[in-house]
C-alpha positions in Angstrom: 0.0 0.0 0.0 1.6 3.4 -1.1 0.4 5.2 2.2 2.2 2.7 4.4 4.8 3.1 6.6 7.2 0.6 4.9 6.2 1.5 1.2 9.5 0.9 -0.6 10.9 -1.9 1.8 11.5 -4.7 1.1 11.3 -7.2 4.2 12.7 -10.8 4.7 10.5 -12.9 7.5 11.7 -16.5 8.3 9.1 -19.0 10.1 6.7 -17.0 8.6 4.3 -20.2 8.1 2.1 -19.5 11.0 1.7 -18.0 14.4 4.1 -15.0 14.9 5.8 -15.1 12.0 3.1 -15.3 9.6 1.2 -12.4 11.5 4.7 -10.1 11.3 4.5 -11.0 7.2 1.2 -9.8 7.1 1.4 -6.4 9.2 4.4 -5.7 7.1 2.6 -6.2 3.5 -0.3 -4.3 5.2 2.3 -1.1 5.7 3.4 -1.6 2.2 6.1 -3.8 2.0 6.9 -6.5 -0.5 7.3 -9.8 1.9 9.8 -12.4 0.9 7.8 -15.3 3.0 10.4 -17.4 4.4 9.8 -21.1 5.9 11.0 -24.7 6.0 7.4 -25.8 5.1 6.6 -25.0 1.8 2.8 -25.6 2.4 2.8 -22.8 5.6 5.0 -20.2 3.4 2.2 -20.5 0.4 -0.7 -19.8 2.6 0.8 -16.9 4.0 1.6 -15.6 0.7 -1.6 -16.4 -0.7 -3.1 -14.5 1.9 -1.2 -11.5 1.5 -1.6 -11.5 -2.2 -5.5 -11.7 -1.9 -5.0 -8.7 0.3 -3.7 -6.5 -2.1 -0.1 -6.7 -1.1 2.9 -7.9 -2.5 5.0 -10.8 -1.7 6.7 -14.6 -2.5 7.2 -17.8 -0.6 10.5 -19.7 -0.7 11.0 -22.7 1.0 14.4 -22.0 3.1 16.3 -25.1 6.0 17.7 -21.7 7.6 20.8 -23.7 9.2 22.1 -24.5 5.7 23.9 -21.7 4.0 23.6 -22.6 0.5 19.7 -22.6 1.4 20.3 -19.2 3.1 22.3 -17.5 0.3 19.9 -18.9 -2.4 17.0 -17.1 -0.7 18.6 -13.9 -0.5 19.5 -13.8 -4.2 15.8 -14.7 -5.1 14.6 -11.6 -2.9 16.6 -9.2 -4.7 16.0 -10.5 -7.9 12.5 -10.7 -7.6 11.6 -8.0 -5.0 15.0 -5.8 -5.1 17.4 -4.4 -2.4 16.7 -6.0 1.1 15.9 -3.4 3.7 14.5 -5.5 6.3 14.6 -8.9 7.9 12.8 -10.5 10.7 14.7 -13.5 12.3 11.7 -15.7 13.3 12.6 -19.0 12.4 13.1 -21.5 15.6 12.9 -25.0 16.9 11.9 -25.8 20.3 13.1 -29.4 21.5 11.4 -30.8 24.9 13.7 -33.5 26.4 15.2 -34.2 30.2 18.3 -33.1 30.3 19.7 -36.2 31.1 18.4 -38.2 28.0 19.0 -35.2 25.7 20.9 -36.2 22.5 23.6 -34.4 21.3 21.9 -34.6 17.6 19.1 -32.8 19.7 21.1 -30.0 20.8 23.1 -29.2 17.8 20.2 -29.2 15.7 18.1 -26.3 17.9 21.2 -24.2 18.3 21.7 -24.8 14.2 18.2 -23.5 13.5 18.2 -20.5 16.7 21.5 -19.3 16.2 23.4 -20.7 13.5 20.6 -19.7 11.0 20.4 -16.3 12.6 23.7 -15.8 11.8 23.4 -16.9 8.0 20.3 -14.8 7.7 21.7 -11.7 8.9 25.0 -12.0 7.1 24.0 -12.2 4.0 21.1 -9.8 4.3 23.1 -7.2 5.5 24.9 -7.8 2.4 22.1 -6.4 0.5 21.4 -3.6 3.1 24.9 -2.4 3.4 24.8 -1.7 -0.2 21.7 0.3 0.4 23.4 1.7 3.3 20.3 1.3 5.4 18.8 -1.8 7.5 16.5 -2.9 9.8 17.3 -6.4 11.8 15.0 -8.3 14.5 16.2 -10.9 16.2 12.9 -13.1 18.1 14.0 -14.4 21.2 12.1 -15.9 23.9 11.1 -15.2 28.2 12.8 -18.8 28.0 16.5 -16.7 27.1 16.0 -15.1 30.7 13.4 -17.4 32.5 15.4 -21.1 32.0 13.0 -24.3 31.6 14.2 -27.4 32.6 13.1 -29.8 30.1 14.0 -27.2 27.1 17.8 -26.6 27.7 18.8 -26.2 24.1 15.6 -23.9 23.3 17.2 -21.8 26.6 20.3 -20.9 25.6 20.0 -20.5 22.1 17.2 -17.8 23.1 19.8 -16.2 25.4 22.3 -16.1 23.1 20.1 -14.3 20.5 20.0 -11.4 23.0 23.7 -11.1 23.1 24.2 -11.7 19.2 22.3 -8.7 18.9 24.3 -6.7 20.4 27.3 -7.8 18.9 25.7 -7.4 15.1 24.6 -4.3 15.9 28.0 -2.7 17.0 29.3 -4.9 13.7 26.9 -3.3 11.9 26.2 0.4 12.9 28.5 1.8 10.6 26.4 0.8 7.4 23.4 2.2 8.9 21.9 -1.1 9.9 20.1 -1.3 13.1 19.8 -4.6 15.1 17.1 -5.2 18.3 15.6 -8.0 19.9 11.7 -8.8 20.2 11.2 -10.7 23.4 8.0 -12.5 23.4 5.9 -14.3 25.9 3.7 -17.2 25.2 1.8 -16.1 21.7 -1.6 -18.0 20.9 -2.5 -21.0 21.3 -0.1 -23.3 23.0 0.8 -26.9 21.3 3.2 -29.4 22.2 5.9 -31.2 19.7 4.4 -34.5 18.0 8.2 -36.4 19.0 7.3 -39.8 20.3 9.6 -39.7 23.2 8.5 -36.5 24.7 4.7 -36.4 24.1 4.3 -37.0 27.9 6.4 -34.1 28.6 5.5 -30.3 29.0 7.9 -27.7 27.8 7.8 -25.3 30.9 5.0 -27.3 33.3 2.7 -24.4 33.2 -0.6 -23.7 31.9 -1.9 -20.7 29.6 -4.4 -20.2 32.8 -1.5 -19.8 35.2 0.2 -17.8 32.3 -2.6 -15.2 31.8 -2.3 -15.1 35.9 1.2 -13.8 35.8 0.8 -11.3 32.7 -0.4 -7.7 33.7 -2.5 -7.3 31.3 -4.3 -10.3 32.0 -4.3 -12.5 28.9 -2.3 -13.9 26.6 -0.8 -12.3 23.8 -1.8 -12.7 20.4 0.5 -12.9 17.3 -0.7 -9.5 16.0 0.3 -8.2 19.8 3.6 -9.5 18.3 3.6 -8.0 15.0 2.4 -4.2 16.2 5.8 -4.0 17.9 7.7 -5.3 15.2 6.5 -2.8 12.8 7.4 -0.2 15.9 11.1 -1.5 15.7 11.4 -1.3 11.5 9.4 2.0 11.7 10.8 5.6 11.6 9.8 6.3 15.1 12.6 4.2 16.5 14.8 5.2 14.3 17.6 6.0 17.6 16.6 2.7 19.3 19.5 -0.2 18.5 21.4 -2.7 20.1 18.4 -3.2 22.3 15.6 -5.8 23.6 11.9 -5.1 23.5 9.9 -7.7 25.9 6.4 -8.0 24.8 5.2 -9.7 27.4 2.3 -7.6 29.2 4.1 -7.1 32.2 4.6 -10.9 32.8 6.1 -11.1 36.3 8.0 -14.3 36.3 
């Protein structure tokens, strides 16, 4: 839309099948942006685009294993091929492994911290790429309550969260000199809660509490939705924090603990 806030942009989202990602992709098109749809399940990352397109906005879905570079660099020449110079890029795409710690395979915790961090990584490296050229850039990192608040059956999910906090910092001190500006988005809980299908977990919760007891802890009194979400991302790629990087946002309605 040619009023919007981001008409021009052109904005990367990974794990933008569904949930927050998906509702980020959508805000974004909304304020004008073209929307490179960006997801490991090819079926999630049509729907979205789909809906976007039947919106009136303007976007494409390609399907992207964020931990693999040659996956990574292959996406980032289709955006600027088909949409142009890259200007922004949400880094949404995450796994979330449930496991005791004890009986927690080491496949297990190489392949969260591949996906949480290691893709991360890829996605803003070569982004930036396109953004440095542009000199101008706007980067969000999604991390989790779970990088401050540690659960004891999602170890790997933990500390890859935490880490995304600090590689934000570091990217955006790497990175302030091209004009690219870096934050972190620290959800709560968003929507409806589901559990991983794996076999060996599926009588294990991820942090033993319910959304009830959730919605109890969270000032505001209920749980967040995935537009709640995507209203302060569109704050961080906006013009009105344009002096706010290096920083973490919590979205989290004032949850206590």
């Amino acid at each position: 839309m040619e009023n919007g806030q981001l008409y021009g942009d052109v904005a990367v989202v990974t794990g933008a099948g569904r949930n927050i990602g998906e509702a980020i992709a959508k805000r974004f098109a909304e304020e004008g942006a073209k929307v490179a749809v960006v997801d490991v399940d090819g079926d999630r990352a049509t729907s979205t685009k789909e809906d976007i397109l039947e919106a009136g906005g303007e976007a494409i879905s390609i399907v992207t294993d964020v931990s693999k570079e040659e996956d990574v660099v292959s996406m980032v020449n289709r955006v600027e091929d088909e949409l142009g110079t890259i200007s922004i890029l949400v880094n949404n795409a995450a796994i979330k492994e449930v496991s005791r710690f004890l009986e927690m395979s080491t496949e297990m915790f190489d392949n969260t911290l591949a996906v949480n961090l290691r893709g991360m990584f890829l996605c803003t490296r070569e982004c930036a790429k396109s953004m440095r050229d542009a000199e101008s850039g706007r980067v969000i990192n999604i991390s989790s309550t779970s990088g401050h608040n540690p659960e004891p059956n999602s170890v790997a999910y933990g500390t890859s969260k935490g880490g995304v906090i600090n590689f934000t910092r570091s990217t955006a001190s790497a990175l302030g000199k091209y004009d690219i500006r870096v934050n972190t988005l620290t959800p709560t809980r968003t929507g409806k809660k589901t559990l991983p299908a794996n076999s060996d977990t599926a009588t294990l919760k991820d942090d033993d509490v319910s959304d009830e007891e959730i919605e109890e802890r969270i000032l505001v009194g209920r749980i967040p939705d995935p537009e709640d979400q995507a209203s302060a991302a569109l704050f961080l790629v906006s013009g009105e924090s344009e002096f706010v990087n290096g920083t973490e946002l919590k979205v989290t309605g004032g949850r206590a603990r």
